[in-house]
VOFI-238989 format. One record per residue (C-alpha): x, y, z. Coordinates in steps of 0.2 Angstrom, whole numbers, plus 2048, in hexadecimal, padded with zeros to 3 digits. Layout:
N
XYZ
...
//
This chain:
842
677CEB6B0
67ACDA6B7
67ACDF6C8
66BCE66C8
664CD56C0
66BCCD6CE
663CD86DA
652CD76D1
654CC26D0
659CC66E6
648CCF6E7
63DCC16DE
645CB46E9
641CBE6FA
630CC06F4
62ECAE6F1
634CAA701
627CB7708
61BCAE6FE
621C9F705
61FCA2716
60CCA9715
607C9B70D
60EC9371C
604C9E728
5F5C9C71C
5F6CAC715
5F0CB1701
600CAF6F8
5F9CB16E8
5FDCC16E0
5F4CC86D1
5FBCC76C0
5F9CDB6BC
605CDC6CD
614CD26C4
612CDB6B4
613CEA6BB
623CE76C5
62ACDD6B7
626CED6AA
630CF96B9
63DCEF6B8
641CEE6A8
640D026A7
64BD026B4
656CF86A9
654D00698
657D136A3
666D0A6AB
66ED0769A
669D18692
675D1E6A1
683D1169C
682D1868C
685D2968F
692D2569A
6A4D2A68F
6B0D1F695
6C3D27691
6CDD1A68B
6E1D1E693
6EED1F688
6FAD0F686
709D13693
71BD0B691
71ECFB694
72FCF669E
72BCE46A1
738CD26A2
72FCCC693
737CDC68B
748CD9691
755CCE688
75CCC5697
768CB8689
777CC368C
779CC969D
788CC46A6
788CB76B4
785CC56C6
775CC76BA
76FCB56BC
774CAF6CD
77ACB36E0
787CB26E7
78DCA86F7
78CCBA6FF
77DCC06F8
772CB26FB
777CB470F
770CC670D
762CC1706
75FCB6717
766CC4722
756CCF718
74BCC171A
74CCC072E
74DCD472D
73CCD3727
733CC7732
73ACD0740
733CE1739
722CD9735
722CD0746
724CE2750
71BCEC742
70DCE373D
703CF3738
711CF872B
713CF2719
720CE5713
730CED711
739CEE6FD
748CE4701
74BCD76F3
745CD96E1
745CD06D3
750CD66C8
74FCD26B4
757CC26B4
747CBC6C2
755CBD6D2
753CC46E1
75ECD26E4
760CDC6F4
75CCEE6F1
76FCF66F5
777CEA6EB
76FCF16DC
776D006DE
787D036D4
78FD136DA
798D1A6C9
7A0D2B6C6
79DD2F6B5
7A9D366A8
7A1D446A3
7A4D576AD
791D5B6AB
78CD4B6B7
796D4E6C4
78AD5A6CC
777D566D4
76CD616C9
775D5C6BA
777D4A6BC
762D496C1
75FD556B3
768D466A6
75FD366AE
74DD406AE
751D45699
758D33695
74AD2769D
738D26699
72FD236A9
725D136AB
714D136B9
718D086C6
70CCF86C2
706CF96D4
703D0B6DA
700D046EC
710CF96EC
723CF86E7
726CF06D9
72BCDB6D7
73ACDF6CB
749CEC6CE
753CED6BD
765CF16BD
76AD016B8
772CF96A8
761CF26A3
759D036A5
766D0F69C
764D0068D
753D0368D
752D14691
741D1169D
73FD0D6AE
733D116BC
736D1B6CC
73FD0E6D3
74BD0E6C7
74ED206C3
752D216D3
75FD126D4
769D186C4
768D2C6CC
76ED266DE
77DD1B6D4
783D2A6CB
781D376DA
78BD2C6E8
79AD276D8
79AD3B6D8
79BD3A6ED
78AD416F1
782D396FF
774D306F7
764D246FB
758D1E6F4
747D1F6F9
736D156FD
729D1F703
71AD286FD
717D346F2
708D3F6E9
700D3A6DA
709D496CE
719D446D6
715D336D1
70CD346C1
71BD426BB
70DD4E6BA
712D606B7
705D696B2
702D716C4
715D756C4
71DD856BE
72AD826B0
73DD866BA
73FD906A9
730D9C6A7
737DA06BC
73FDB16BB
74FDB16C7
74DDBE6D4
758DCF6D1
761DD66DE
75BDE86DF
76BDF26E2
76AE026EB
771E0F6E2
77BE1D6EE
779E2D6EB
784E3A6E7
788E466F5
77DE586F1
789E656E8
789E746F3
786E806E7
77AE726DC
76CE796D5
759E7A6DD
74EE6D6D3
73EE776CD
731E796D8
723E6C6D6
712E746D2
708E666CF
6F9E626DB
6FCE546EA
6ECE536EA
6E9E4D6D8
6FAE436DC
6F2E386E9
6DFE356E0
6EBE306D3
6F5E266DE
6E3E206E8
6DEE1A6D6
6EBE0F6D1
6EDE076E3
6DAE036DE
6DCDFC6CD
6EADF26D4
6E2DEC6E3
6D1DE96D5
6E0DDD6CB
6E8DD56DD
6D6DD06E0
6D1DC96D0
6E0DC06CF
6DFDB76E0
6CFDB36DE
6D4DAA6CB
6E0DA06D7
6D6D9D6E3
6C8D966D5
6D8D8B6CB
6DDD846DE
6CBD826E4
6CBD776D1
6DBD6C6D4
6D6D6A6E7
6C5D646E0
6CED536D8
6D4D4B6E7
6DDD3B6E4
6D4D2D6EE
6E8D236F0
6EFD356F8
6FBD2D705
6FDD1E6FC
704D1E6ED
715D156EE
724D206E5
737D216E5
744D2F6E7
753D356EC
75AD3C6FD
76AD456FE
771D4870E
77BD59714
78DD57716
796D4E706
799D5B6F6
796D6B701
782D66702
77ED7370D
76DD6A713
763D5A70D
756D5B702
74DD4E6F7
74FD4A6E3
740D456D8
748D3C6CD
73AD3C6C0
73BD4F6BE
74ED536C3
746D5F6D1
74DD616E3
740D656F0
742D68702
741D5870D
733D63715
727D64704
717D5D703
71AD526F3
720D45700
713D3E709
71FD31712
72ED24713
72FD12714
742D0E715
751D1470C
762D0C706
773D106FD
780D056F6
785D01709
778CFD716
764CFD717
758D09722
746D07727
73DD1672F
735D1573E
72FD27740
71CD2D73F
719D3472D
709D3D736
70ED4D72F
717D4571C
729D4771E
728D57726
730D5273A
73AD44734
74CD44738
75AD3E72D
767D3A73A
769D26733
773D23742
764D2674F
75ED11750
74FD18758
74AD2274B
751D1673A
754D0573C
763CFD734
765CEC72C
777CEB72C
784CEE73B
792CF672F
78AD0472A
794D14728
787D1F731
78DD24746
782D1F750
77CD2B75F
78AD2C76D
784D2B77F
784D3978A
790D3B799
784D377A5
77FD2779C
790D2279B
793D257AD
785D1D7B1
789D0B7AA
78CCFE7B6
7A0CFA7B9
79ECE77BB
797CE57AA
7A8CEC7A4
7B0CE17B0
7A7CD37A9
7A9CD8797
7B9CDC797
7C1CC9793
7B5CC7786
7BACC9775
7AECD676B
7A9CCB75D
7A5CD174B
793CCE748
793CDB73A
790CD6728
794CE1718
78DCE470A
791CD96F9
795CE36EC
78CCE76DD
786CDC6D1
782CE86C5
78DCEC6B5
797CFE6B4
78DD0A6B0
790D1169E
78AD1D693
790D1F682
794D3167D
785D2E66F
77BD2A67C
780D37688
77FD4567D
76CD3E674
766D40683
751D40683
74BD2C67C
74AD2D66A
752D4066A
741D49670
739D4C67F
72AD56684
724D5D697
714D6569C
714D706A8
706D7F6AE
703D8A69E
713D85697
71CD7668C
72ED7168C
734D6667C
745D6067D
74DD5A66B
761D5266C
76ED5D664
76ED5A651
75ED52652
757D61648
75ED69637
75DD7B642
768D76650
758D7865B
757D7066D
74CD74678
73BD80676
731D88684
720D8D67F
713D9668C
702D9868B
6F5DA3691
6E8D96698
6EBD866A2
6E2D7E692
6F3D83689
6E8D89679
6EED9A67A
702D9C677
70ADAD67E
71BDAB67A
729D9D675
73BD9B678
746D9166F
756D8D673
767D86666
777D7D663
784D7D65A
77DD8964D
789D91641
782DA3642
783DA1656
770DA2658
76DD9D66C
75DDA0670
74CDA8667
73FDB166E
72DDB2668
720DBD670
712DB6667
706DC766D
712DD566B
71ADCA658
72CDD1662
73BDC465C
748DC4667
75BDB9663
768DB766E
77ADB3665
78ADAB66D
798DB4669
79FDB0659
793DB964F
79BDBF63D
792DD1641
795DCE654
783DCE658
77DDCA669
76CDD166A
75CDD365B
74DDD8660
742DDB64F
730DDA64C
733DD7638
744DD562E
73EDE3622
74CDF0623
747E0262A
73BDF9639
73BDF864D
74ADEE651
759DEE65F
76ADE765B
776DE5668
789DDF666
798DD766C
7A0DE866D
7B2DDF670
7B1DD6661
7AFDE9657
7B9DF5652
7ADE04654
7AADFE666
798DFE662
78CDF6670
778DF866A
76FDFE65C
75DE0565D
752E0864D
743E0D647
738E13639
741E2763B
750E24648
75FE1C64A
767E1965B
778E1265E
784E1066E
795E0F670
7A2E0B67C
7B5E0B67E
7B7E1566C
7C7E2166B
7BDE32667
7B2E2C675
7A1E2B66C
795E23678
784E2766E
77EE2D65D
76CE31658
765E32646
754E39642
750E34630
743E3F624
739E3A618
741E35606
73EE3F5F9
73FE345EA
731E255EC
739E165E3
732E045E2
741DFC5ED
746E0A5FC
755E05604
765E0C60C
770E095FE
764E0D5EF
75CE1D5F7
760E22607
757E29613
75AE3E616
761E41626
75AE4E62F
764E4F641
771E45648
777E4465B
786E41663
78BE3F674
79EE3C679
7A8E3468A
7B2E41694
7C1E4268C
7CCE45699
7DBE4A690
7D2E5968C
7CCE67699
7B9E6669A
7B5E78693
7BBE71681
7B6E60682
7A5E5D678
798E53682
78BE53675
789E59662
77AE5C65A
77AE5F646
769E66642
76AE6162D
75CE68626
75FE7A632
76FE7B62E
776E7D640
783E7564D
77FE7665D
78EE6F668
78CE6B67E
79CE6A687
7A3E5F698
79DE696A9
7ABE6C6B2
7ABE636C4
7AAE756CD
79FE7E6C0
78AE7A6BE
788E806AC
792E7A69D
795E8368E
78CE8367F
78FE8966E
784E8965D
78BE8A64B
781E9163C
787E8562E
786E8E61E
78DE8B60D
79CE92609
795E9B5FB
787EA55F8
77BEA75E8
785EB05DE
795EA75E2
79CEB35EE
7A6EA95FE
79CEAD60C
7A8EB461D
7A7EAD62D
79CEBB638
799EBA64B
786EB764A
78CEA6642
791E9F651
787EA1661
790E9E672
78EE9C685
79CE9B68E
79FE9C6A1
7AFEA26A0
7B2EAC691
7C4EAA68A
7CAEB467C
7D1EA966D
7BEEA266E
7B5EB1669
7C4EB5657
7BBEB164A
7C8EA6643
7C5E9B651
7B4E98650
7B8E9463A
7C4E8763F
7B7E8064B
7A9E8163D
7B3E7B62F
7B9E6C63B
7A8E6863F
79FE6962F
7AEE5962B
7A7E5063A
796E52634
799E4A623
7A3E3C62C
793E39637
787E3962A
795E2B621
796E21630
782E22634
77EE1D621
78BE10625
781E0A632
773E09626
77BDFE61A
781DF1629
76FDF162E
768DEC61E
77ADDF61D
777DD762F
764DD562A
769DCD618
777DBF624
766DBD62F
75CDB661F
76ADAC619
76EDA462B
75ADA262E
759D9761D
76AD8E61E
76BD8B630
77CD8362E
782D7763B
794D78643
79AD66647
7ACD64652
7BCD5D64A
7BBD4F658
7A8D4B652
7ADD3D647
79DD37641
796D4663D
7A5D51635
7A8D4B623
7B9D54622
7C0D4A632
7B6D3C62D
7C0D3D61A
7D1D3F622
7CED3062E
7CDD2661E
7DBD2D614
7E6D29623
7E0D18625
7E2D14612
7F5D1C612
7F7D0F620
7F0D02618
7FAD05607
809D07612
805CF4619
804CEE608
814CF5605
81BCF0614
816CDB60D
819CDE5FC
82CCE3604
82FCD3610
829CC95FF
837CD15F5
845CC45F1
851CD35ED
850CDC5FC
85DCD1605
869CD55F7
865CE75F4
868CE9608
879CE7606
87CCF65F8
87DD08600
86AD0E600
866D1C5F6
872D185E9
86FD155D6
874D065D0
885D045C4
883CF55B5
88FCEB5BF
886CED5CF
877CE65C7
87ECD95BE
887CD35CE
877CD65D5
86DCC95CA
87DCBC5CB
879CBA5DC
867CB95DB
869CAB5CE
876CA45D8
86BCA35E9
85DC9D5E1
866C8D5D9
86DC8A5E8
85AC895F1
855C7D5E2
865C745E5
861C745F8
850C6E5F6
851C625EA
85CC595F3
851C5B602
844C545F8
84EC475F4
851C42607
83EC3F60B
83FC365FA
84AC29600
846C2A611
832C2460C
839C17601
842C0E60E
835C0E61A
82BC0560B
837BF9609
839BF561B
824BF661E
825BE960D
832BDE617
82ABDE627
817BD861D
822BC8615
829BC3625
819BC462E
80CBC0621
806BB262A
801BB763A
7FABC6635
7E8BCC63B
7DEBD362D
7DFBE5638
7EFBE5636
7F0BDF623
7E1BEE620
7F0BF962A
7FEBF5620
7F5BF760F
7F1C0A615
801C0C61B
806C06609
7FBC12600
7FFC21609
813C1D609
80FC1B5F3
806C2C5F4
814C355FF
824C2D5F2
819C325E0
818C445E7
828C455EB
82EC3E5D9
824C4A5D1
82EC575DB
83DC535D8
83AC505C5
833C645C5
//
């Protein structure tokens, strides 16, 4: 609004300049009055519609970032490297000073290079002296991904106050672990430490970079976890074609119905390709829309790690922000000022046209990165033959007397502390415990072990719509939980749970998959099947079947099926124990037994309950196509009227491709019924069995879901009580054992009792010998210091007398100093001779 008073007061004076120079040229200046209040009612419309438009106008106000300023850093107690140069340091400094004024003199179009920072302490620092290359003590920081996954959970990240520029103040990496905050700059410092103390070949960065890489912006990012890892596809080879195999049936369906069929999905799928692409294409078109007007100039700082140190098979870039790597190839990376390590300092000098795309990393090339110091480790590019053939023999001639002269300079160590992090600290991790990442449709929230009473660490929630309003499904991942719960699943759309268990497990569960904890529902259970002693390796339920597998038993049951009937009885509490449910078949399927021959090994049983029947499968042989098959009518052993029923042939129905005798007597064939009709009661045992453990394991899930007891390490001191109890017990034993070790040196018998055999109980003679000498002893030390006593006593009395004699001789020439001397003297000497006399009268 201003302005445009400023442009309407502009306006008034050009017309009365106008107006001027007509009344020069004798022209009517005049203007009528309806005229100017007109123009003066237009111009406060234009005003008032100008504000209605301010008004409307919603202005977002940004939410308050972190602050990581000096003014926030207690600077009292750093040490000395902190505060001052050295001798050393301040020549570098110069060395970098004419570095620069060279560089600007020949490159006038580029931007001052980042050489010497402030650091907290308001000194200037050279950039590679900050670094402080540390190997960590801790195994998980010793590799890249690992090391960049720590700093990016244990720092907040801090804007750079300048997006266009470096920053005035590099902090030491102390500073920042203290904190726990830094901005690019200094993630990238403390990440470049810790990866060349690991012996990575390491730099740091100053380039540019794009506005979500430096903003840490996710959202258009795909969570590394949601990424499903790429299964290799296995060919399975196929068994060589029996000769005498069997023809397959022939197919009668239609090809022609097979291929509209096949037309019609190609479409629907093609229909969904379409659609899909063209939602892609609508979400890009969206994000392209918002271009950022810095793109290209947006200052940031990362990590490069060159090939050849720790196996890296080929260099690639670290973002330290979000712990990912990317090619050295990637968009995100618009550019590269200059790069340093703990050693020497290189400026670019290659065309970033194309981002960092056709530069070459070879730091020994000086035409293509320009060095600051001489002793770099990096080799530089050898000549070729024909160069070297080429140079002219009297230079050598003439260069051969001189002496080469050392004009290198190294670099002064660090002035930064040692890198430590507590093990509180390390295993803490995220800034106050928690930490949260936005990514596209999804959320990562990291909490620190013990942080939460259910051991959880870390969740993964997705959502439907970029708007994340819509959740699909959740994945939470544990520690150090009692019940050895891992991981949980949530399919918020299907309701399917799914826990994963580290072994450990009192039932030896690995797997649950459930939809509801009520007994007799949809649920898988899978299991540590060498933690069991039935070998059992998953079991599938439902509301009517009960399906379990097997593996490594001695009968060689691999599978059992149980199809469940109604109940009969209708009670207010159904369950397995109270009233179980009928069973109305049960199927069994068995491992070759190879200690058998295959015509009497049972490949699959089937007992048909409410039929009455057993119908048994047999092995195949390796040189037959059909196996043999056999079906027993279970009947009860009596009839009606009590009478014992007799085994009959039409009882047991056979096939058998070779026929044997002893199979068709009758006798056999009662052994083989009477034998089965025992396994079937033991199946029926071992499937209600099952029941039960269902409904037990399902009880333990309820108990663990409410407790969810914590397991804390013996060498956790703070946390476990017991260990923390026994510490104190031992430190108080000790401590009693030191009193009694004083109350022992303190002891005036000890000395005596020394001299008797130890362990000994003491005769009356003994011990009235015993308190003889005692008594004896301790007379002789009054004796001994009385009469010492009595020494000083007559020893201070003669200096009296002689102090007395020497004031009566001298009395007259005596200043009053030395009179105001003797008569302390005096006084004292008195003091000393009535404490002593008191003494001696005790």
């Amino acid at each position: 609004m201003e302005v445009l008073k400023e442009k309407v007061e502009e306006e008034e004076a050009a017309e009365r300049e106008e107006a001027a120079e007509r009344a020069e040229r004798g022209e009517k200046t005049k203007r009528p009055m309806e005229v100017r209040r007109e123009e003066t009612t237009m111009t406060q419309e234009m005003l008032r519609d100008l504000e209605r438009k301010l008004s409307e106008i919603e202005v977002s106000v940004p939410e308050k970032l972190l602050a990581f300023t000096k003014d926030t850093i207690d600077t009292s107690k750093l040490p000395l490297s902190y505060q001052s140069n050295t001798l050393k340091e301040e020549h570098l400094l110069q060395v970098a000073d004419n570095f620069s004024r060279q560089y600007s003199h020949l490159c006038p179009d580029r931007v001052p290079l980042f050489l010497h920072p402030l650091n907290e302490c308001e000194v200037p620092k050279f950039v590679s002296t900050t670094i402080r290359p540390t190997l960590m003590p801790y195994p998980e920081l010793y590799n890249w991904d690992t090391c960049a996954q720590f700093i990016s959970d244990f720092l907040s990240m801090v804007p750079l106050p300048d997006p266009l520029k470096p920053p005035l103040y590099l902090y030491s990496s102390t500073t920042v672990l203290k904190y726990q905050k830094g901005n690019c700059f200094d993630f990238s410092t403390l990440l470049c430490s810790m990866l060349i103390g690991a012996g990575y070949d390491a730099y740091c960065v100053n380039g540019y970079g794009s506005q979500d890489l430096c903003h840490m912006d996710l959202t258009r990012e795909v969570c590394p976890l949601t990424m499903k890892p790429k299964e290799s596809v296995k060919e399975e080879e196929k068994a060589p074609p029996k000769k005498y195999a069997i023809k397959p049936p022939r197919d009668l369906t239609s090809r022609f119905e097979q291929e509209q069929e096949m037309k019609r999905q190609e479409a629907i799928k093609a229909e969904e390709e379409n659609r899909r692409k063209q939602e892609e294409a609508r979400l890009l078109e969206q994000e392209n829309a918002k271009t950022d007007p810095l793109h290209g100039l947006r200052v940031h700082s990362w990590v490069l790690v060159l090939s050849g140190k720790r196996e890296v098979p080929e260099s690639f870039f670290i973002d330290p922000f979000t712990a990912r790597s990317y090619s050295t190839q990637d968009d995100h990376f618009l550019g590269i000022e200059s790069l340093w390590n703990h050693k020497n300092y290189w400026v670019n000098m290659q065309d970033c046209w194309n981002c960092c795309k056709d530069l070459v990393f070879d730091l020994g090339d000086p035409v293509r990165w320009e060095y600051l110091l001489l002793g770099t480790d990096k080799p530089f590019l050898s000549l070729t033959e024909e160069e070297d053939e080429g140079m002219n023999d009297d230079d050598d001639v003439e260069n051969l007397g001189k002496e080469d002269e050392d004009k290198s300079f190294d670099m002064p160590p660090s002035w930064v502390e040692q890198i430590e992090i507590s093990p509180e600290a390390f295993e803490t991790r995220c800034p106050n415990g928690k930490k949260v990442i936005q990514y596209k449709r999804a959320k990562l929230e990291k909490w620190a072990p013990y942080l939460n009473n259910n051991g959880l660490v870390c969740r993964l929630t997705t959502y439907e719509d970029l708007e994340c309003t819509k959740t699909l499904e959740m994945k939470e991942w544990y520690q150090n939980r009692e019940d050895m719960l891992e991981l949980k699943h949530i399919n918020k759309i299907t309701g399917l749970n799914v826990d994963y268990f580290k072994p450990g497990h009192p039932q030896a569960l690995r797997v649950h998959s459930y939809k509801s904890m009520q007994p007799e529902m949809d649920r898988v259970m899978e299991f540590y099947e060498m933690a069991r002693v039935d070998g059992l390796i998953k079991r599938e339920e439902t509301p009517k079947t009960m399906t379990e597998h097997y593996q490594g038993r001695p009968d060689f049951l691999s599978y059992r099926h149980v199809n469940f009937g109604p109940r009969m009885k209708k009670l207010a509490l159904n369950s397995a124990e109270s009233n179980p449910r009928p069973m109305v078949k049960i199927t069994e399927r068995f491992f070759r037994n190879p200690a058998k021959p295959a015509d009497e090994d049972v490949a699959e049983r089937v007992f048909l309950i409410a039929e009455e029947r057993i119908q048994l499968r047999y092995h195949c042989r390796s040189d037959h196509i059909t196996a043999n098959k056999r079906e027993f009518l279970r009947r009860t052993e009596v009839d009606s009227k009590g009478n014992k029923i007799i085994m009959t042939p039409d009882m047991c129905i056979s096939f058998e491709v070779e026929p044997m005798e002893h199979t068709k007597k009758l006798l056999y064939q009662y052994e083989a019924m009477m034998k089965l009709k025992n396994e079937e009661k033991l199946s029926r045992h071992q499937a209600w069995e099952s029941e039960l453990e269902v409904l037990e394991i399902l009880k333990l899930r309820e108990e663990e879901e409410e407790a969810h007891t914590l397991t804390i390490s013996i060498y956790d001191t703070k946390r476990n009580e017991k260990s923390k109890e026994y510490r104190e017990a031992m430190e108080r034993v000790l401590h009693e054992e030191h009193l009694r070790q004083v109350e022992a040196q303190l002891d005036y018998l000890a000395p005596f009792l020394a001299q008797l055999p130890p362990g000994e109980k003491l005769t009356r003679w003994q011990a009235v010998r015993l308190k003889d000498e005692c008594l004896n002893d301790f007379k002789q030390r009054l004796i001994d210091k009385a009469n010492l006593i009595q020494a000083r006593f007559e020893k201070e009395t003669q200096e009296l007398q002689k102090k007395q004699q020497w004031y009566q001789e001298n009395q007259v020439t005596l200043t009053p100093e030395d009179e105001d001397l003797y008569l302390s003297y005096c006084s004292q000497a008195m003091f000393r001779i009535r404490i002593l006399e008191q003494r001696l009268s005790r």
